[in-house]
C-alpha positions as MATLAB code, in Angstrom:
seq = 'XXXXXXXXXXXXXXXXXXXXXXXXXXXXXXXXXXXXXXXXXXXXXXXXXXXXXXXXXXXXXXXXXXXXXXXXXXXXXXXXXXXXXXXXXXXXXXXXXXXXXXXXXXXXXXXXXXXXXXXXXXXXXXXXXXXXXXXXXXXXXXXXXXXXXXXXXXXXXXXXXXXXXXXXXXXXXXXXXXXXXXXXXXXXXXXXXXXXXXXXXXXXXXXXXXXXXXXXXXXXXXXXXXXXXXXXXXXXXXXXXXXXXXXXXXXXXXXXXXXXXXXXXXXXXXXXXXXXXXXXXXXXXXXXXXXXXXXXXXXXXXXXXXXXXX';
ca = [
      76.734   79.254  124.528;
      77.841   76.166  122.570;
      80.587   77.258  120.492;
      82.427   76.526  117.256;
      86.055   77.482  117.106;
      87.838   77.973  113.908;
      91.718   79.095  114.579;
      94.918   78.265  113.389;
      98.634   80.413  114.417;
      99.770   81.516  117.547;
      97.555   84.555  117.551;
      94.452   82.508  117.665;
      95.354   79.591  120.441;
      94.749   82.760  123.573;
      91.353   83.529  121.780;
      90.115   79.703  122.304;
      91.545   79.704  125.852;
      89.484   83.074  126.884;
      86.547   81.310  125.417;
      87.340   78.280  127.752;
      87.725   80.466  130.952;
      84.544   82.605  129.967;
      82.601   79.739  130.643;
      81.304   79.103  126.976;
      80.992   75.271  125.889;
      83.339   74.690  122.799;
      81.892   71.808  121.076;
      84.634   71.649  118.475;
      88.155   73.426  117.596;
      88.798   73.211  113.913;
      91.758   74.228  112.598;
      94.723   73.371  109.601;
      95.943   69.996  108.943;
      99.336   68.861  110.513;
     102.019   70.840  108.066;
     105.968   70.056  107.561;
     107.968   72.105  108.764;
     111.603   73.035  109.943;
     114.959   71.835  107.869;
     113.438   68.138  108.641;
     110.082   68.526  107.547;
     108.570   67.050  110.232;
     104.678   67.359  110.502;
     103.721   69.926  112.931;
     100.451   70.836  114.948;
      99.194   74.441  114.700;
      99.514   76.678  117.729;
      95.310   76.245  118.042;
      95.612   72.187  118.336;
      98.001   72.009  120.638;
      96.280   74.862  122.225;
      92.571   72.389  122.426;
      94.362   69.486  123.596;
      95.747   71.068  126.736;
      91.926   72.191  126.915;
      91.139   68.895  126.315;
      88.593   69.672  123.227;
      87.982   68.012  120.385;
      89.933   69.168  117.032;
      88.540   68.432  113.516;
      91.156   69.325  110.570;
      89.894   69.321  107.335;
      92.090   69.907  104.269;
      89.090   71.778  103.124;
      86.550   73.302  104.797;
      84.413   74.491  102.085;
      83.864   70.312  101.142;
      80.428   68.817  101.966;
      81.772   66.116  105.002;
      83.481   69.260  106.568;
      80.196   71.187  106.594;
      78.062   67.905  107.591;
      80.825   67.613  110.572;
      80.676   71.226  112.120;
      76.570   71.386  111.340;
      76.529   67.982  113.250;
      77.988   70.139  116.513;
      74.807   72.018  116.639;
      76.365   75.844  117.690;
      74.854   78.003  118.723;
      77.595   80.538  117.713;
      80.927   80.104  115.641;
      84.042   81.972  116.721;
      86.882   82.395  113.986;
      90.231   83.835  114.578;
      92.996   83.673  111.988;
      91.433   79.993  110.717;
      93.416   80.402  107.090;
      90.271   79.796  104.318;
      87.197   81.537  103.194;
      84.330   79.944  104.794;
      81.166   79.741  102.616;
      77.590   80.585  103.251;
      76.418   77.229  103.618;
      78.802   77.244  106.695;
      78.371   80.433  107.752;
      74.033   79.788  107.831;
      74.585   76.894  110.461;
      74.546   78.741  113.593;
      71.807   80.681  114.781;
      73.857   83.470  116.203;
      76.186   83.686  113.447;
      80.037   83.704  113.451;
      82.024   86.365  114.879;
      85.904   86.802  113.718;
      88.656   88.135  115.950;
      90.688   90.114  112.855;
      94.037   91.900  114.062;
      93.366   95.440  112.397;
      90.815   98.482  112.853;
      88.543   97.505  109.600;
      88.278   98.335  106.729;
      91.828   98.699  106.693;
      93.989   95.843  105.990;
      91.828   93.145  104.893;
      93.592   89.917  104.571;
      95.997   87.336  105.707;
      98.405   89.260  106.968;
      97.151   92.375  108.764;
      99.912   92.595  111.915;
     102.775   92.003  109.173;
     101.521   94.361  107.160;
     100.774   97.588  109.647;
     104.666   96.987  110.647;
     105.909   97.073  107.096;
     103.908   99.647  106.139;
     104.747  101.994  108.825;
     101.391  102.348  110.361;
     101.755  104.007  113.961;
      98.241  102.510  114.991;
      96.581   99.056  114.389;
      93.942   97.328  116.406;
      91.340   94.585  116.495;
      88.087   94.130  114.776;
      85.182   91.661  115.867;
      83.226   91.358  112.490;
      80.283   89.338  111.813;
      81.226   87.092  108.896;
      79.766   87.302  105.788;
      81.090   85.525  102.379;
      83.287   88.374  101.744;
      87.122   88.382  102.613;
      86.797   90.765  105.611;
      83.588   92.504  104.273;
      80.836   91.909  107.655;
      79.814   94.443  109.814;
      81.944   95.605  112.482;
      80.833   94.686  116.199;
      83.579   96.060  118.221;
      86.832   98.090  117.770;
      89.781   98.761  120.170;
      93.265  100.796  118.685;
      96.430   99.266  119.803;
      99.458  101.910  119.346;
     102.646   99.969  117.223;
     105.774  100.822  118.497;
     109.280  101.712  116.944;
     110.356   98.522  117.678;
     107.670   96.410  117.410;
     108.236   93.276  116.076;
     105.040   91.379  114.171;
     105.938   88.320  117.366;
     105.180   91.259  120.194;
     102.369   92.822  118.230;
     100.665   89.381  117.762;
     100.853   88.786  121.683;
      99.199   92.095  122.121;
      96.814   92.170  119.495;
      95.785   88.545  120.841;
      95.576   89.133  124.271;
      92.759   92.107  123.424;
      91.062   89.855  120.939;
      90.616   87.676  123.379;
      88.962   90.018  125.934;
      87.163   92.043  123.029;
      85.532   88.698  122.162;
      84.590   87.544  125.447;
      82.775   90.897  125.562;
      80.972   90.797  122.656;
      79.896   87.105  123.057;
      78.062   88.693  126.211;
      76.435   91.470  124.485;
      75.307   89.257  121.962;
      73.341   87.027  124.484;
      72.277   90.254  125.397;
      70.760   91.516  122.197;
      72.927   94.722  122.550;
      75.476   94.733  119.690;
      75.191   97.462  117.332;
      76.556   96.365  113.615;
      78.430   99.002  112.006;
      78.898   98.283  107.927;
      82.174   99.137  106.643;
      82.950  101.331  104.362;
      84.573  100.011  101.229;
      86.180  103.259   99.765;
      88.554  103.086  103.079;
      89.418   99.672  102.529;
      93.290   98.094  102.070;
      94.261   94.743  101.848;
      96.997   92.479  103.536;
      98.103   89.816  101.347;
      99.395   86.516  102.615;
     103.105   86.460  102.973;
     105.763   84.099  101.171;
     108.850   83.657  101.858;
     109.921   85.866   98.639;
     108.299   88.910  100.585;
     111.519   88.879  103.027;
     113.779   89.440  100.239;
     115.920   92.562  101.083;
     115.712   95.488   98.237;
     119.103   97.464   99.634;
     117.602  100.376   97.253;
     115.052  101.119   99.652;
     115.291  103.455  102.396;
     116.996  101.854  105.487;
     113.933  102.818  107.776;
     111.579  100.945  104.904;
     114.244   97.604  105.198;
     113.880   98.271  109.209;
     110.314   97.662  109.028;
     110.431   94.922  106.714;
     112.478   92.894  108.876;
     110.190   93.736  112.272;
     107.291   93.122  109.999;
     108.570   89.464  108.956;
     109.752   88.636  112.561;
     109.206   85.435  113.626;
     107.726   84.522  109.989;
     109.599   83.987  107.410;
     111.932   86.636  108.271;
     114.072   89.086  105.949;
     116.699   88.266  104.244;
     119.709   88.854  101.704;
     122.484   87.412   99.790;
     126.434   87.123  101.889;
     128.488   85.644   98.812;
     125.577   83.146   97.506;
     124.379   82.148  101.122;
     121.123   82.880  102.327;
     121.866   85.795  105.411;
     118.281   86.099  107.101;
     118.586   89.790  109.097;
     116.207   89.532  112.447;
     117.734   93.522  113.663;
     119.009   96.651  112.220;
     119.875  100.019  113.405;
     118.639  102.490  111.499;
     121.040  105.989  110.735;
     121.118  108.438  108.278;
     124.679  108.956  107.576;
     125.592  109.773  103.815;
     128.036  107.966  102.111;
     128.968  107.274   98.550;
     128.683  103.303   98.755;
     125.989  101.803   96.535;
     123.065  100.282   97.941;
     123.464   96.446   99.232;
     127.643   97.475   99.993;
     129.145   97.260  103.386;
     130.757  100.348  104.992;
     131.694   98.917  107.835;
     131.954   95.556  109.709;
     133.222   94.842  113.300;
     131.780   95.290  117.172;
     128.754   97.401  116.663;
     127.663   94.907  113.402;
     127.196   95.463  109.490;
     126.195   98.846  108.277;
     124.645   98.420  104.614;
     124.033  101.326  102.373;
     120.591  101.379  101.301;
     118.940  104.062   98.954;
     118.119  106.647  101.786;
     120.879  106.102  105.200;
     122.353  102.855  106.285;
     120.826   99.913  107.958;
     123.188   98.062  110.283;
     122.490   94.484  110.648;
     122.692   93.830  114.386;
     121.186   90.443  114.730;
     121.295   88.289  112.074;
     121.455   84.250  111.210;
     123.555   82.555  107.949;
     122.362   79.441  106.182;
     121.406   76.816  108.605;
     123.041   78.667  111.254;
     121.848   80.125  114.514;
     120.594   83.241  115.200;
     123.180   85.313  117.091;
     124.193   88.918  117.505;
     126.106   90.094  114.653;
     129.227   91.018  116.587;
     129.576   87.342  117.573;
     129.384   86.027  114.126;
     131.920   88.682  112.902;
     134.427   87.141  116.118;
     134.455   83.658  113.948;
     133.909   84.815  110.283;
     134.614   87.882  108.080;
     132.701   90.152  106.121;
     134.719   92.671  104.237;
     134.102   96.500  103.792;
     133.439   96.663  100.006;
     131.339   93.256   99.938;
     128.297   93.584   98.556;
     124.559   92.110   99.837;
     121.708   91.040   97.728;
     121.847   89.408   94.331;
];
């Protein structure tokens, strides 16, 4: 079929390639403009356009999608179909009316559960044991269509969000091959979701990695999984920024208030939180690099008594 692509991070650049291999004609990749990024600011090319030029397909970026010469653009590709994976923006009816076949979105949770930007960050921090992958038929609702086809992918204890993506994407990207088929077939079955069930995963900022040492330490655990590669937890080490990428997770008691240091040396910085201690095992200061903590602690100290956050 003659396809549409809309994609944008890491998670979506597999789904375009499977697309590709499956034989299906992508016509056009749209995806984000070019944003800054790193301590330079340098423009940067999402994951998806880097992604189409190895493919050698043609990318469209519109600041917008919803404007009128970004709908006149993707109508003028004639699709028969429109695949969507993680784009970034609502799409409106007048877009999703142009292909005959309808779009179909790749979305990296079991419906109606965690709607939203963010669903892999957000199964992590929330402590979800099970996730998945939805193919929906868009409609103009954030997440709303009828489900297609469902697969459960089990999270791990140590799951970061960066392995869960490369799961989750690698079974989108057979799950949509799959259902492409079936729809040339006339054999999909449309399930509506139910909206009493539904929860929502809201985009993440970089204020969402901020470290709340009253927490429990398993609940600061999965924060930092759940923001790992992007934008990553962090605290306060005597007014610098500390970003934490690991912790151990124990329940020992001890009197120390939340956000204080118990102990610093070989085996890293344990942190009282409001339920156990988190020990920072992997961690990165300022502009720093990230390193183990027992290497930064050879060059630089961090006192028992200090205290993190603030």
């Amino acid at each position: 079929m003659r396809a549409v692509f809309m994609g944008t991070p890491a998670f979506a650049a597999p789904v375009l390639s499977a697309l590709v291999e499956a034989g299906h004609e992508v016509v056009l990749v749209v995806t984000q403009p070019d944003r800054p990024k790193g301590r330079g600011r340098k423009l940067s090319p999402p994951p998806v356009k880097d992604r189409a030029a190895l493919l050698g397909l043609p990318v469209y970026q519109p600041e917008r999608v919803k404007a009128p010469e970004a709908i006149e653009t993707i109508a003028a590709a004639r699709p028969d179909v429109m695949v969507v994976a993680a784009f970034g923006q609502i799409l409106p009816k007048s877009l999703l009316d142009i292909p005959p076949k309808g779009c179909l979105n790749v979305h990296a949770s079991v419906l109606p559960k965690l709607r939203g930007a963010a669903p892999i960050n957000w199964a992590i921090i929330n402590g979800d044991t099970n996730t998945g992958v939805t193919i929906m038929k868009m409609d103009v609702g954030m997440d709303t269509g009828d489900m297609l086809m469902v697969e459960t992918e089990t999270i791990a204890p140590d799951d970061t969000a960066g392995r869960l993506t490369t799961r989750l994407s690698a079974v989108g990207s057979r799950m949509i091959v799959e259902a492409l088929a079936s729809l040339e077939a006339g054999s999909l079955n449309p399930v509506k979701q139910d909206p009493v069930e539904a929860t929502y995963a809201p985009l993440l900022k970089k204020e969402t990695g901020l470290i709340d040492w009253s927490r429990p330490a398993a609940d600061v655990d999965r924060l930092v999984r759940g923001l790992d590669p992007w934008p990553g937890a962090y605290t306060k080490l005597e007014g610098e920024t500390l970003k934490v990428w690991r912790v151990e997770v124990t329940d020992a008691d001890t009197s120390g208030l939340p956000g204080e240091v118990v102990e610093s040396g070989k085996h890293g910085i344990a942190v009282v939180t409001g339920a156990g201690v988190a020990r920072i095992t992997e961690l990165q200061l300022g502009g720093g690099r990230r390193m183990k903590a027992a290497d930064y602690l050879t060059g630089h100290r961090v006192e028992v008594g200090t205290m993190l956050g603030g």
